[in-house]
C-alpha positions in Angstrom: -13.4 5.4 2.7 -14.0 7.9 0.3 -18.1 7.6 0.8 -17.2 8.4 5.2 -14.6 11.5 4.0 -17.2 12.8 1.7 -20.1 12.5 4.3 -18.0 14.2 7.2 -17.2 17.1 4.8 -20.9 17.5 4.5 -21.6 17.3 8.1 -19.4 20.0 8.7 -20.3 22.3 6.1 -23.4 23.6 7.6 -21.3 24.2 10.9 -18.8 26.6 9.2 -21.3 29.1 8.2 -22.6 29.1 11.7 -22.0 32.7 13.6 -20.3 34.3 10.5 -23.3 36.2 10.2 -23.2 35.1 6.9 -26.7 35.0 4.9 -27.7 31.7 3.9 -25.5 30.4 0.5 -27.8 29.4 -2.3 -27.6 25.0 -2.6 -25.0 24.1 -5.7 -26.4 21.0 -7.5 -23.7 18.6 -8.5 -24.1 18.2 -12.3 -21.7 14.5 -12.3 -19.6 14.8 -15.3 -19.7 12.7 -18.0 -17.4 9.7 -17.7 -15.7 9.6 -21.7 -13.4 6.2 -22.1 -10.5 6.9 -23.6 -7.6 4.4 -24.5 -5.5 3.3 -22.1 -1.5 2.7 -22.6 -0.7 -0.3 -20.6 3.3 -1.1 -20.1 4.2 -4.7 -19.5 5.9 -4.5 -15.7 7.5 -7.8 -16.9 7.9 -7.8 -20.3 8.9 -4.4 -20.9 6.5 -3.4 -24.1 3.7 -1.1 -24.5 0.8 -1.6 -25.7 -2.6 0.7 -26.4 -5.7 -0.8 -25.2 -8.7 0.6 -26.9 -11.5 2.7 -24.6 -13.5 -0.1 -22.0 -10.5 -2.9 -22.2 -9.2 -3.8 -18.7 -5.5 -4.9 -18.4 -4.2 -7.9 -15.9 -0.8 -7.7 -16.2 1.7 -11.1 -15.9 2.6 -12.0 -12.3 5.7 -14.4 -13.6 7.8 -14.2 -16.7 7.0 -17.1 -19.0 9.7 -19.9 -18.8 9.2 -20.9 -22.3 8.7 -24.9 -20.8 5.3 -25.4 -21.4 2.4 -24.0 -23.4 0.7 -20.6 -22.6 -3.0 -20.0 -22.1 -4.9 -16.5 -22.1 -5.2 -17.3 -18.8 -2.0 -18.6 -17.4 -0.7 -16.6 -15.1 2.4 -15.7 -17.4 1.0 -13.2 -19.8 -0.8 -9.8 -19.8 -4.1 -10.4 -20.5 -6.6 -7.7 -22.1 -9.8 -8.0 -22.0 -12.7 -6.7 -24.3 -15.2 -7.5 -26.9 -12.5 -9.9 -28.0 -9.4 -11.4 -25.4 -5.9 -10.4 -26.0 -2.8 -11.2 -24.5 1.0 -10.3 -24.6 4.5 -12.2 -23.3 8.0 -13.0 -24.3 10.9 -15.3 -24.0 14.3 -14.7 -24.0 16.2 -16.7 -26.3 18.7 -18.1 -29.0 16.3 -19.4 -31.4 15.5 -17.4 -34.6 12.1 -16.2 -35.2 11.5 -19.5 -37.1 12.6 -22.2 -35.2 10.7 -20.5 -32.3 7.3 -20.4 -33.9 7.6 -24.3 -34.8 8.1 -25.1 -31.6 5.9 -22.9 -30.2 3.2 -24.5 -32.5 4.2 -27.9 -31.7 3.5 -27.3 -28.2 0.2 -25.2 -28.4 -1.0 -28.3 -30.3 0.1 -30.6 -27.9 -1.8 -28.8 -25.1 -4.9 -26.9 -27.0 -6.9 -28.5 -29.7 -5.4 -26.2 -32.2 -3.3 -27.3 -35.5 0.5 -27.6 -36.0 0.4 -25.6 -38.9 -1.9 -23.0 -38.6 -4.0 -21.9 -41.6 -2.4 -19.0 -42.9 1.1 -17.1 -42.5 2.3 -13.9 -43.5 4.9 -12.0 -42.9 4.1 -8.5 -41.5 5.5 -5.7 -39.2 5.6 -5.0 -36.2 7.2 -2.1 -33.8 8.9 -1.6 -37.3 10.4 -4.7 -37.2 10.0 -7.8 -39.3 7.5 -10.3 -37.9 5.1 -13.1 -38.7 1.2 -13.4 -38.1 -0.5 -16.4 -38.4 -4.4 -17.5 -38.2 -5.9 -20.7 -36.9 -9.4 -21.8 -35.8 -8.8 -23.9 -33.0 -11.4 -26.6 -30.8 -12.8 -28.1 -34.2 -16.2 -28.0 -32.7 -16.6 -24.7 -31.7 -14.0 -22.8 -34.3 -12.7 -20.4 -32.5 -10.1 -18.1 -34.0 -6.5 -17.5 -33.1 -4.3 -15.0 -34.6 -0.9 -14.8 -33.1 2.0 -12.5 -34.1 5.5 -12.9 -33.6 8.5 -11.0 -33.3 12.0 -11.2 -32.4 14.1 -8.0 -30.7 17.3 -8.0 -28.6 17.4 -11.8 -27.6 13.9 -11.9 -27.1 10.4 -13.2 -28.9 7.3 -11.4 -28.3 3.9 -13.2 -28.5 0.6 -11.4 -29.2 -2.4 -13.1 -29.2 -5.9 -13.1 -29.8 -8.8 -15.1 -29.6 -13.0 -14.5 -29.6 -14.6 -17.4 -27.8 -18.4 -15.6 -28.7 -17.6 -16.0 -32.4 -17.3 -18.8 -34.5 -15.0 -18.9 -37.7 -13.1 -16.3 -39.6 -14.3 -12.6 -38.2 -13.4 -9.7 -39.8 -13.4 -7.9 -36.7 -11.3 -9.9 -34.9 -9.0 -9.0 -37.4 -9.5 -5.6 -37.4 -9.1 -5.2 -33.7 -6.0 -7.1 -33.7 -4.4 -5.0 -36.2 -5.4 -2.4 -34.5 -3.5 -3.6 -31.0 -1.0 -4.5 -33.1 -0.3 -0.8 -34.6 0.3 0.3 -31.1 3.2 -2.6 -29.7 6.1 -0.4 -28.9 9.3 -2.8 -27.8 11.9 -2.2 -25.3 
């Protein structure tokens, strides 16, 4: 649509000098511009958080709200997925549980349906939107390794999940890590 409005417009450019008794106009050369990426601030339409994707990530935002009933993949049609060097994705669950209880049983059943541990190999504590939170680290599919960091935490009634995983790299990345904390610095809750 845009190639046809832009070839009309060119088509009738000639025609609008005609009897004006104009002289002819000297020919402009488009110089294109140069296309700079620059972050871009995606807000979960379902979820209700922000998040700042670095320059060249693309955003597919969650179609449904994540019931809580069964195990979440990056690709599941429940979470905002970002998409980069690395994959990233974001959800949340409304619910009673406490920030603990919740990330057992949301281990319990990632294990049950991925080939990831129980108990993933490190924990910490962190923050996140200001708020207390947890962040763990896991290599899951023992034959390929590939690393999972997850961070949790809890805000009016509701958990929020941020993940992300590197399928191209095997064991513990650096900048996996880096790029998650750097994701991570930019969560803004509702």
């Amino acid at each position: 649509m845009r190639r046809a409005h832009l070839g009309i417009t060119l088509l009738l450019l000639p025609l609008v000098g005609c009897g004006t008794g104009a002289g002819p106009s000297p020919s402009a050369t488009a110089t294109p511009s140069p296309t700079v990426a620059v972050p871009t601030r995606f807000v979960s339409t379902i979820y209700h958080y922000t998040i700042t994707l670095p320059a060249g990530w693309n955003n597919f935002p969650a179609t449904k709200a994540w019931t809580g009933k069964t195990a979440v993949s990056h690709d599941g049609p429940d979470v905002d997925l970002f998409s980069g060097p690395t994959l990233a994705w974001g959800y949340a669950l409304r619910t009673s549980k406490t920030l603990a209880g919740f990330i057992t049983q949301f281990n319990t059943d990632v294990a049950a349906a991925h080939p990831c541990p129980v108990k993933p190999e490190s924990e910490r504590a962190t923050t996140l939107a200001g708020l207390p939170a947890i962040l763990e680290s896991e290599h899951c599919a023992p034959v390929t390794g590939i690393l999972v960091l997850s961070a949790f935490v809890a805000k009016g009634g509701s958990i929020y999940v941020f993940q992300l995983q590197d399928p191209a790299r095997v064991a513990s990345d650096d900048a996996d890590r880096a790029a998650f904390a750097q994701l991570l610095t930019s969560v803004r809750l509702p």
